[in-house]
SERO-4910 file (N, C-alpha, C, O; in steps of 0.05 Angstrom, whole numbers):
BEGIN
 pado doro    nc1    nc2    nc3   cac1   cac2   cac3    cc1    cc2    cc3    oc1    oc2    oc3
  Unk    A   1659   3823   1680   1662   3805   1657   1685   3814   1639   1697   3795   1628
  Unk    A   1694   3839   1635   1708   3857   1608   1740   3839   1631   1758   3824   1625
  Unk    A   1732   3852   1656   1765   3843   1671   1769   3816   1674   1792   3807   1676
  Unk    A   1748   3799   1673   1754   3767   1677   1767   3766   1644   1791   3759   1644
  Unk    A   1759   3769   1623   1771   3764   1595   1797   3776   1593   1816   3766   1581
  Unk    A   1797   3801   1607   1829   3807   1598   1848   3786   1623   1870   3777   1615
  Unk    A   1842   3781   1645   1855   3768   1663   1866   3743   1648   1889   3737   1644
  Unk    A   1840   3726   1638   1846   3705   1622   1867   3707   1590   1884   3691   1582
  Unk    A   1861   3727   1580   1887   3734   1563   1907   3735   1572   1921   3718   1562
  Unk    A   1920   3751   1592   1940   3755   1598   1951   3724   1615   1974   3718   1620
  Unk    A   1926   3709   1620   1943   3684   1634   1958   3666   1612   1979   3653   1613
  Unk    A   1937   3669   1590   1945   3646   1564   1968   3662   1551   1984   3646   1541
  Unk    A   1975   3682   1548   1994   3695   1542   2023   3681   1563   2041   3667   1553
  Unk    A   2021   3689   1591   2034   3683   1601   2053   3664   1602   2077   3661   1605
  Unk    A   2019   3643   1597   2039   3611   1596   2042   3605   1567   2060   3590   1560
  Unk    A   2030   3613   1552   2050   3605   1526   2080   3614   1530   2096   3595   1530
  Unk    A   2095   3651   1536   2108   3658   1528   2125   3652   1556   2149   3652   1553
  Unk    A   2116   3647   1579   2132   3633   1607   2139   3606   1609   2157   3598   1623
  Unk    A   2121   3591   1593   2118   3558   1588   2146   3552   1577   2169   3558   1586
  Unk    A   2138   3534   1552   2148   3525   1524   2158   3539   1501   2176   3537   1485
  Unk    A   2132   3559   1506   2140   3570   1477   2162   3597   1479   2180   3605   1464
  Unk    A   2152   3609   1510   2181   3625   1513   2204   3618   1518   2222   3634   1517
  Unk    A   2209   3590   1523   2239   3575   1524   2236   3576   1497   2236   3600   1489
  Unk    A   2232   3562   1479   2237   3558   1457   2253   3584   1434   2274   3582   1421
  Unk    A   2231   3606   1436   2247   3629   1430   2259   3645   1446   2256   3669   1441
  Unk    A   2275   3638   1470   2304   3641   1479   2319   3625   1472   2340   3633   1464
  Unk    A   2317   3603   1472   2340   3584   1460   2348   3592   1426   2372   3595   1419
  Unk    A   2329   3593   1411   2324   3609   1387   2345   3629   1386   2358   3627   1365
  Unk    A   2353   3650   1404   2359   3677   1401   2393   3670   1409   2413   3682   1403
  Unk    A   2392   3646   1425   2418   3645   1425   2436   3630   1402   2426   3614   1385
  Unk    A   2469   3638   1405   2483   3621   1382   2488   3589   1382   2500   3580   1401
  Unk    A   2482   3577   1369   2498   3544   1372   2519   3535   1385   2537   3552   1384
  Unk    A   2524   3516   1396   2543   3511   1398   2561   3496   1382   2565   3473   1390
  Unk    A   2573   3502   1362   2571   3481   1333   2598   3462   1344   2620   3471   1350
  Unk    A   2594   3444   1344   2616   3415   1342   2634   3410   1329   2632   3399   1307
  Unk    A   2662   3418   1342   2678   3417   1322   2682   3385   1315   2681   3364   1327
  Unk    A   2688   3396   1282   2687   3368   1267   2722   3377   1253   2728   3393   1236
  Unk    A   2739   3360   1268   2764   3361   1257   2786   3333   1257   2802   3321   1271
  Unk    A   2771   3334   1224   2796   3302   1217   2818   3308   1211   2830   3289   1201
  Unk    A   2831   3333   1213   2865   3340   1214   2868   3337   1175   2888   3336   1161
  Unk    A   2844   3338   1169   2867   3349   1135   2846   3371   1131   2837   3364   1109
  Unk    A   2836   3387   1135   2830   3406   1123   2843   3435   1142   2837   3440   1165
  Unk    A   2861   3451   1126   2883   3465   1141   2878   3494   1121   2877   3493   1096
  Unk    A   2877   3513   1135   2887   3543   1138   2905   3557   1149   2911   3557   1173
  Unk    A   2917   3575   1128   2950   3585   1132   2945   3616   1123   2924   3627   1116
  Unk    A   2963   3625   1126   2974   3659   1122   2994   3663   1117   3011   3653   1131
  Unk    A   3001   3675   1099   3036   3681   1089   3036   3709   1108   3059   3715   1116
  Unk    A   3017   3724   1115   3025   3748   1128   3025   3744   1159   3029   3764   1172
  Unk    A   3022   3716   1175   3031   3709   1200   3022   3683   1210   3000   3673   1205
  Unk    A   3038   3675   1223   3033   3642   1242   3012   3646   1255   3001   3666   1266
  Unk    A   3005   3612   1251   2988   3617   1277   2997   3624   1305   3021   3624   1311
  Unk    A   2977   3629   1323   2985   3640   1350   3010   3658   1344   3026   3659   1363
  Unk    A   3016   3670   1325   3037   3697   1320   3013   3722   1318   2988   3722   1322
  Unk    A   3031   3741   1310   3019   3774   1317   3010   3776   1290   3026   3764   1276
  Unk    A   2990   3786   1276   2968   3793   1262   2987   3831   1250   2985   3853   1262
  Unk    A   3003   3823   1222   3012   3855   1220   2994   3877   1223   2972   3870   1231
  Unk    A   2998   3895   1220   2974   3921   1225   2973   3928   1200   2957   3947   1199
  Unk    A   2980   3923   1179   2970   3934   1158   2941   3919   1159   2923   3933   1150
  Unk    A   2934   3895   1168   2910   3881   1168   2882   3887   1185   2859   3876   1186
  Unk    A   2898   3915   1200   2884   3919   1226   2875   3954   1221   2882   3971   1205
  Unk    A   2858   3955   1240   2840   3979   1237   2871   4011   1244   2868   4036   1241
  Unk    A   2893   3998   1253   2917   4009   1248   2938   4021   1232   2957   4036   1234
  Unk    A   2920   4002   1208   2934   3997   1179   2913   4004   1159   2895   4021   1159
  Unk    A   2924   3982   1137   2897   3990   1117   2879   3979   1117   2864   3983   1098
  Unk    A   2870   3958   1139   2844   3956   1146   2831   3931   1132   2807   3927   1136
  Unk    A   2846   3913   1115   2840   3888   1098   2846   3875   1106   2859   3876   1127
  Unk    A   2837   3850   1090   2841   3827   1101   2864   3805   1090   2867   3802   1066
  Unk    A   2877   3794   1105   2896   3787   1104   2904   3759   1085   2890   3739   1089
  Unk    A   2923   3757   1069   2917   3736   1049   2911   3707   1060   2915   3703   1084
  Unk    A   2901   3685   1045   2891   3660   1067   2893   3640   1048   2884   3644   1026
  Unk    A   2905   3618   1053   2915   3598   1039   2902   3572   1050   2906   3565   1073
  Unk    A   2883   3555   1029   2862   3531   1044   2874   3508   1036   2889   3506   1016
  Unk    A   2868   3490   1049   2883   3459   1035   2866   3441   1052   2853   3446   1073
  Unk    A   2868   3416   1037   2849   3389   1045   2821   3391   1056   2812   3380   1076
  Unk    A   2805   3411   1036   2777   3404   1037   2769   3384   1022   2777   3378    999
  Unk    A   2749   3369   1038   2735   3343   1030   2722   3346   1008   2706   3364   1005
  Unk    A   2729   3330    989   2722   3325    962   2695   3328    955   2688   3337    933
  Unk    A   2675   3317    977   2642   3330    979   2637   3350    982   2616   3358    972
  Unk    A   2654   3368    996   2646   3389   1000   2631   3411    984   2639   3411    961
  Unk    A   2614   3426    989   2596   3443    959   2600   3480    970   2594   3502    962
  Unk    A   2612   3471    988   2616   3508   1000   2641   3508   1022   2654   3491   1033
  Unk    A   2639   3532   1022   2659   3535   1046   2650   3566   1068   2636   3583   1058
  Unk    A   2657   3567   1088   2641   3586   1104   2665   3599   1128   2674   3583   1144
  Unk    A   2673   3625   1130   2694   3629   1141   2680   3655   1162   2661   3671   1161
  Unk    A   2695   3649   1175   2681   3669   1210   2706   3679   1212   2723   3664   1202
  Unk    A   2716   3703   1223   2737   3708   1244   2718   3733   1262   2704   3752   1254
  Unk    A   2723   3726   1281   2715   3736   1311   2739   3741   1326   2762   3739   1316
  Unk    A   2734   3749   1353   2750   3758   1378   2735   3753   1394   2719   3771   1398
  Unk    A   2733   3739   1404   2719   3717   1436   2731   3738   1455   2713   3748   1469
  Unk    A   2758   3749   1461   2770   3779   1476   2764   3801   1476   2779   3818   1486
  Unk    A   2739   3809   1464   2730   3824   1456   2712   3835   1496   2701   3819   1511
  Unk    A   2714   3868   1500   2704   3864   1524   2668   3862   1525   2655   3860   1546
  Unk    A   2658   3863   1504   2631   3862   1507   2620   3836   1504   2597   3829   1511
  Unk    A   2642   3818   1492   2629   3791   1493   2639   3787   1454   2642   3807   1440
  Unk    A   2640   3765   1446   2657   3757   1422   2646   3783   1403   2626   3795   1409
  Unk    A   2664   3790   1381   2664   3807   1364   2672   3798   1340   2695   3790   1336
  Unk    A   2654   3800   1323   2649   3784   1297   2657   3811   1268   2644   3829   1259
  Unk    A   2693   3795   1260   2696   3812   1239   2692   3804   1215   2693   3823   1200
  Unk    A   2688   3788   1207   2689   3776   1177   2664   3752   1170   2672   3729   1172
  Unk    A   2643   3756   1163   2629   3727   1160   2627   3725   1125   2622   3745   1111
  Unk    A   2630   3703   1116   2632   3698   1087   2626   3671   1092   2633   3654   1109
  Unk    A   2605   3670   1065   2598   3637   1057   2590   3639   1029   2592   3659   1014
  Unk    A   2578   3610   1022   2584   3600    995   2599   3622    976   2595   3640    960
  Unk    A   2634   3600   1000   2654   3607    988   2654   3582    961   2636   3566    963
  Unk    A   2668   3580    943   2669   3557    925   2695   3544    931   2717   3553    932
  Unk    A   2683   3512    936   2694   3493    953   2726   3487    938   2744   3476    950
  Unk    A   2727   3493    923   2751   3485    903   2780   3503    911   2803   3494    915
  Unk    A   2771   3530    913   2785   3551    919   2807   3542    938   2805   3527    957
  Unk    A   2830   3559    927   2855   3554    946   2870   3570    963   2887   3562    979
  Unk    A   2862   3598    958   2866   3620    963   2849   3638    966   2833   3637    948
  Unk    A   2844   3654    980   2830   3684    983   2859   3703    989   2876   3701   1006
  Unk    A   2856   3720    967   2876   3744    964   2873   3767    984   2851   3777    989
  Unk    A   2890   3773    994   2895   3800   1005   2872   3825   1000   2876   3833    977
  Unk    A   2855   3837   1010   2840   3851   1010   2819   3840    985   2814   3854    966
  Unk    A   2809   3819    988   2788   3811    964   2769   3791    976   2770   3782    999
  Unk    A   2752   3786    959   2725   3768    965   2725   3748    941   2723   3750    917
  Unk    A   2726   3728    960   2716   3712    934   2697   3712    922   2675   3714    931
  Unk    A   2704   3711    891   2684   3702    869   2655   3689    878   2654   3668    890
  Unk    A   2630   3704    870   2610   3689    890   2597   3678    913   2578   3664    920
  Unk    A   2620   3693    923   2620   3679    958   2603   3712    964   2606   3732    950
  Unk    A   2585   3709    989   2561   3729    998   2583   3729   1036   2595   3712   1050
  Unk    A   2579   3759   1036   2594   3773   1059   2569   3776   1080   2548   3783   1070
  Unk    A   2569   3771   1101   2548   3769   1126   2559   3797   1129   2579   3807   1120
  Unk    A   2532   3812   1150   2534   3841   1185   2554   3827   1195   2551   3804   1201
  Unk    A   2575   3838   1199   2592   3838   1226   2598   3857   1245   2607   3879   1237
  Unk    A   2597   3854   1271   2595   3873   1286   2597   3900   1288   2591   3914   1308
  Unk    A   2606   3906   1266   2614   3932   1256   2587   3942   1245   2586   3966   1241
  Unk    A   2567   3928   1240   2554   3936   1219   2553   3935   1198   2533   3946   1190
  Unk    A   2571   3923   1171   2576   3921   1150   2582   3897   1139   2587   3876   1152
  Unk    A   2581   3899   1117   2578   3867   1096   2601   3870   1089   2602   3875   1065
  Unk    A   2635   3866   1105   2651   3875   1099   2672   3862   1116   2668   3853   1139
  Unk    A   2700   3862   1103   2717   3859   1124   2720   3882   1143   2717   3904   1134
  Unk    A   2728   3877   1174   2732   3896   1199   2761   3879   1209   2759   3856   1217
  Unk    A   2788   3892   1207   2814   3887   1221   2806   3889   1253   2791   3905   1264
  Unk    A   2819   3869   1263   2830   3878   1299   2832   3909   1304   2843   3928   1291
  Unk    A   2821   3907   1322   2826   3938   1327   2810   3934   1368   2789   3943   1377
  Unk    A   2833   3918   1382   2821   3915   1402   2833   3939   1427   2857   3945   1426
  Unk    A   2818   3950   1446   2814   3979   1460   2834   3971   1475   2839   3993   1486
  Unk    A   2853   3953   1485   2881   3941   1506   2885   3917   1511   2863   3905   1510
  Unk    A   2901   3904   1515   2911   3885   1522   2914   3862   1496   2911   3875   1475
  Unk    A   2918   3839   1491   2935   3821   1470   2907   3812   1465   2892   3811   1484
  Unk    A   2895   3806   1438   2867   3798   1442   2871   3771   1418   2892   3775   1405
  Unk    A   2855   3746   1410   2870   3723   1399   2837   3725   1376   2813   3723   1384
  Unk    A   2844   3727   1354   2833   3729   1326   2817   3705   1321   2833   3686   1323
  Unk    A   2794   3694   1315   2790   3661   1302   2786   3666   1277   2765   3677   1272
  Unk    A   2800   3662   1262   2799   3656   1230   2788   3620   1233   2803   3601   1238
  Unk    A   2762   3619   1229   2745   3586   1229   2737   3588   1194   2727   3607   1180
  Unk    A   2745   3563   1188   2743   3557   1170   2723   3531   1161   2735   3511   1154
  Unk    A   2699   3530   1160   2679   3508   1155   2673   3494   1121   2659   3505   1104
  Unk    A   2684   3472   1117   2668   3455   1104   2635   3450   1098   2621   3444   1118
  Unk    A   2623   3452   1075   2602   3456   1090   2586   3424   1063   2600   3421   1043
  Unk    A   2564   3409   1065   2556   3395   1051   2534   3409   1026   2527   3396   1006
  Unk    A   2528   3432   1032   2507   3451   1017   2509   3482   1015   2518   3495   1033
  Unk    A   2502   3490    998   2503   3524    998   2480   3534   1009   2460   3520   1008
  Unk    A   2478   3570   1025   2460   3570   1033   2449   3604   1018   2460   3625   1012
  Unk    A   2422   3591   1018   2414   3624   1016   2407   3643   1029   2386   3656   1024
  Unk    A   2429   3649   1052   2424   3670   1075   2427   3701   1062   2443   3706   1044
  Unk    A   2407   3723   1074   2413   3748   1060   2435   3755   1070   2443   3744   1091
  Unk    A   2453   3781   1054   2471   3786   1072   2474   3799   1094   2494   3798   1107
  Unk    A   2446   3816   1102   2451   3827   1120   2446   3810   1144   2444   3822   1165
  Unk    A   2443   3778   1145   2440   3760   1160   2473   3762   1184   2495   3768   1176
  Unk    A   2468   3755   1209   2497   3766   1222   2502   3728   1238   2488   3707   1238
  Unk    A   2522   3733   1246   2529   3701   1258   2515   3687   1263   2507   3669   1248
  Unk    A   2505   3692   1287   2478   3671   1297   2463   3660   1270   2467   3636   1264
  Unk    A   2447   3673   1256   2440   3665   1237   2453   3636   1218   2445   3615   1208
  Unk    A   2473   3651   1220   2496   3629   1189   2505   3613   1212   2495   3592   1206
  Unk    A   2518   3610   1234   2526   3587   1248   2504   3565   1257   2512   3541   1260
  Unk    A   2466   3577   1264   2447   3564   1259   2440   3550   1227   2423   3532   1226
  Unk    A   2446   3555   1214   2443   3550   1180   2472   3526   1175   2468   3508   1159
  Unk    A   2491   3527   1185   2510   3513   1184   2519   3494   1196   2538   3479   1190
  Unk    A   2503   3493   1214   2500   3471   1239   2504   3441   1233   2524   3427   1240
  Unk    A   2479   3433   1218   2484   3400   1219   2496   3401   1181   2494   3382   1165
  Unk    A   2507   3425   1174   2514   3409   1145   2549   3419   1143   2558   3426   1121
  Unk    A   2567   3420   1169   2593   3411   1169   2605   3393   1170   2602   3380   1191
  Unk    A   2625   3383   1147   2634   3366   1141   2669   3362   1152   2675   3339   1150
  Unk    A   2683   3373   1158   2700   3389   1165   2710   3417   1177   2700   3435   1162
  Unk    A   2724   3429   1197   2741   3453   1200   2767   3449   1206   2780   3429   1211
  Unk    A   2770   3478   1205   2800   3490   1216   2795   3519   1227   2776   3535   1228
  Unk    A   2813   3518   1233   2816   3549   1267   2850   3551   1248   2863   3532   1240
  Unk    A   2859   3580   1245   2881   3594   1247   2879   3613   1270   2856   3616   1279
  Unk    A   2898   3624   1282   2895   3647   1303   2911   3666   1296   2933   3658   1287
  Unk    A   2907   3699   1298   2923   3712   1302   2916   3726   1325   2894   3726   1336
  Unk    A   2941   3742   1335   2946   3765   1359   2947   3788   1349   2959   3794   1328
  Unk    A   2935   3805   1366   2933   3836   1359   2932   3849   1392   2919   3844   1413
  Unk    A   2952   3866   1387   2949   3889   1410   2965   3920   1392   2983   3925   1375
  Unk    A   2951   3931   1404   2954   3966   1396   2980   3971   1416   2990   3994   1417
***
């Protein structure tokens, strides 16, 4: 009798977590695929390099390690936040997440050279820290995403919340992006 009840546990266990409900939290665990939404006026620039140009090293884990100045234009007039990612998709373990920042304030035209915006909350990035992390890739030419999101609402993610999180949270309330790129090799 004691082994027929545990047998039967372990079956209902099974199929909940083999069924439905274990798809469900795997799909859960993975990142979105978020849709880019790009009507060509909302644009991100760098006075310290072009896009698809080389990323100086003072910006990089080579240098002093900050982040590089960033110049925003033609966010949508609804907009109530702004939400900025840069990663390395070249990364050999699989994308590498340096910078996550949101409810940036939508107005803003600039983020300065080694600063945070006013109010704006810093995400974990791969590094571990609520912080900017420079390129600093182990060989070969690796290509930066500075993503830049529009967003329709602000969110109250903690900071130690890491991508998946904020790209799930950001999902259906983008209104607009933009992508800058830089290059980094050692």
């Amino acid at each position: 009798m004691k082994n027929s009840l545990i047998i039967i546990i372990i079956l209902m266990i099974l199929t909940l977590f083999g069924g439905g409900l274990g798809f469900y939290f795997w799909q859960k665990s993975k990142s979105p695929q978020l849709e880019p939404k790009l009507n060509g006026n909302m644009k991100l620039f760098s006075s310290a390099f072009e896009n698809n140009q080389s990323i100086p090293s003072k910006y990089t884990c080579d240098g002093q390690d900050i982040n590089p100045p960033l110049e925003i234009s033609g966010v949508p007039e609804n907009a109530q936040s702004l939400v900025l990612i840069i990663d390395d998709p070249d990364a050999p373990m699989g994308t590498w997440d340096h910078w996550l920042v949101w409810n940036i304030n939508h107005s803003l035209t600039s983020i300065g050279e080694n600063s945070v915006p006013k109010g704006a909350v810093q995400g974990k990035n791969s590094f571990g820290k609520q912080a900017y992390g420079g390129p600093c890739p182990p060989s070969g030419v690796h290509h930066y995403h500075f993503k830049l999101y529009a967003l329709d609402t602000k969110f109250e993610l903690d900071s130690s919340s890491e991508k998946r999180a904020l790209e799930f949270a950001i999902q259906d309330h983008i209104l607009d992006q933009t992508e800058l790129i830089g290059l980094y090799q050692r």
